[in-house]
N, C-alpha and C positions, 0 to 999 in steps of 0.2 A: 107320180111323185116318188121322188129315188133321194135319198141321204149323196152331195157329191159334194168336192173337194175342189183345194185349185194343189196340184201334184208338186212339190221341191219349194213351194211360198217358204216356210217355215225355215229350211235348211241355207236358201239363198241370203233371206234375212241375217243369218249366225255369222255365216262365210262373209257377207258384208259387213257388219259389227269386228269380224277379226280382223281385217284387213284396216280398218280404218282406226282398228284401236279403238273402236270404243264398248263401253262395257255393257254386260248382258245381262238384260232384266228378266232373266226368266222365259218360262214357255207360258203359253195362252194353256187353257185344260182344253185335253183332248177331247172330243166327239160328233155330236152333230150339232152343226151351227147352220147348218142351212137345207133346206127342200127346194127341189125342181120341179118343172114339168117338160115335157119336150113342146114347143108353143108352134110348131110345124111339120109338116113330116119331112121325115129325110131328104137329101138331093145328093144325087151323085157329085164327086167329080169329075175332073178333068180324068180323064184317060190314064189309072196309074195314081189318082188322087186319090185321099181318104173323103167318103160320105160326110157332109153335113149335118147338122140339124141345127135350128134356136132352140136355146134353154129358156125360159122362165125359173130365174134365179132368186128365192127371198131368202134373203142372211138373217133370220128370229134374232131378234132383241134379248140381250143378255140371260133375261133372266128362264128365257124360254129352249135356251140351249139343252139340248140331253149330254150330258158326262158321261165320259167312257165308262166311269167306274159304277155310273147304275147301270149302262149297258151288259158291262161284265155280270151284275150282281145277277140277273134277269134270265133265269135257262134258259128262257125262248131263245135267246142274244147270244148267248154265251159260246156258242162254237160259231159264231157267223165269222168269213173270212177276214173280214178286216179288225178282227180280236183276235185271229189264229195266228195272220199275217199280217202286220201291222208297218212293215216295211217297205209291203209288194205295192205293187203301181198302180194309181186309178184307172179304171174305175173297179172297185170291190163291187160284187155280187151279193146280194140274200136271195135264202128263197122265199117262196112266196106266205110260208108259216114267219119267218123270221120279220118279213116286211111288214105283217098285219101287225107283228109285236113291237113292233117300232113304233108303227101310226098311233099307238094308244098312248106315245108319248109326248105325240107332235101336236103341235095348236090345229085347230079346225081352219081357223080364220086366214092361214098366210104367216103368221107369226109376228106382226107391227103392228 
């Protein structure tokens, strides 16, 4: 189970709103809104392709989201690279201290 993203959602969304002129409600709060699992093992590809894998993706229900700003609050969290880096490309890294400090924040259940 890994914290992951979908990588430019956010900025495509803005860039579409300017162009069309219409106006901007703001940003969603930033952190973890969702847990994976890898639901297969890897598969090559084609000759020159990038490796595969299925995700097992649950997006937690609102109120189960984690906020950047208790990630921030949290030393365990607090130097993980995607609060150093917050600009840099998916997928962000923890290690494996940083990960076990995150699970303490995430539902048991799946998050629905």
């Amino acid at each position: 189970m890994r914290p992951t993203g979908l990588p430019g959602t956010a900025d495509a969304r803005r860039s579409a709103g300017r162009v069309l002129g219409q106006r901007q409600q703001g940003r969603a709060p930033c952190g973890v809104w969702g847990v994976g699992r890898i639901a297969a093992p890897p598969e090559p590809g084609a000759p020159g392709e990038a490796w595969t894998a299925p995700l097992d993706l649950t997006i937690l229900d609102e109120p189960l989201r984690v906020r950047r700003e208790v990630l921030r609050a949290d030393p365990r969290l607090a130097g993980a690279e995607v609060l150093r880096q917050p600009q840099a490309a998916n997928p962000s890294y923890l290690t494996v201290a940083q990960f076990e400090a995150l699970r303490a924040y995430l539902p048991r259940d799946g998050g629905t």
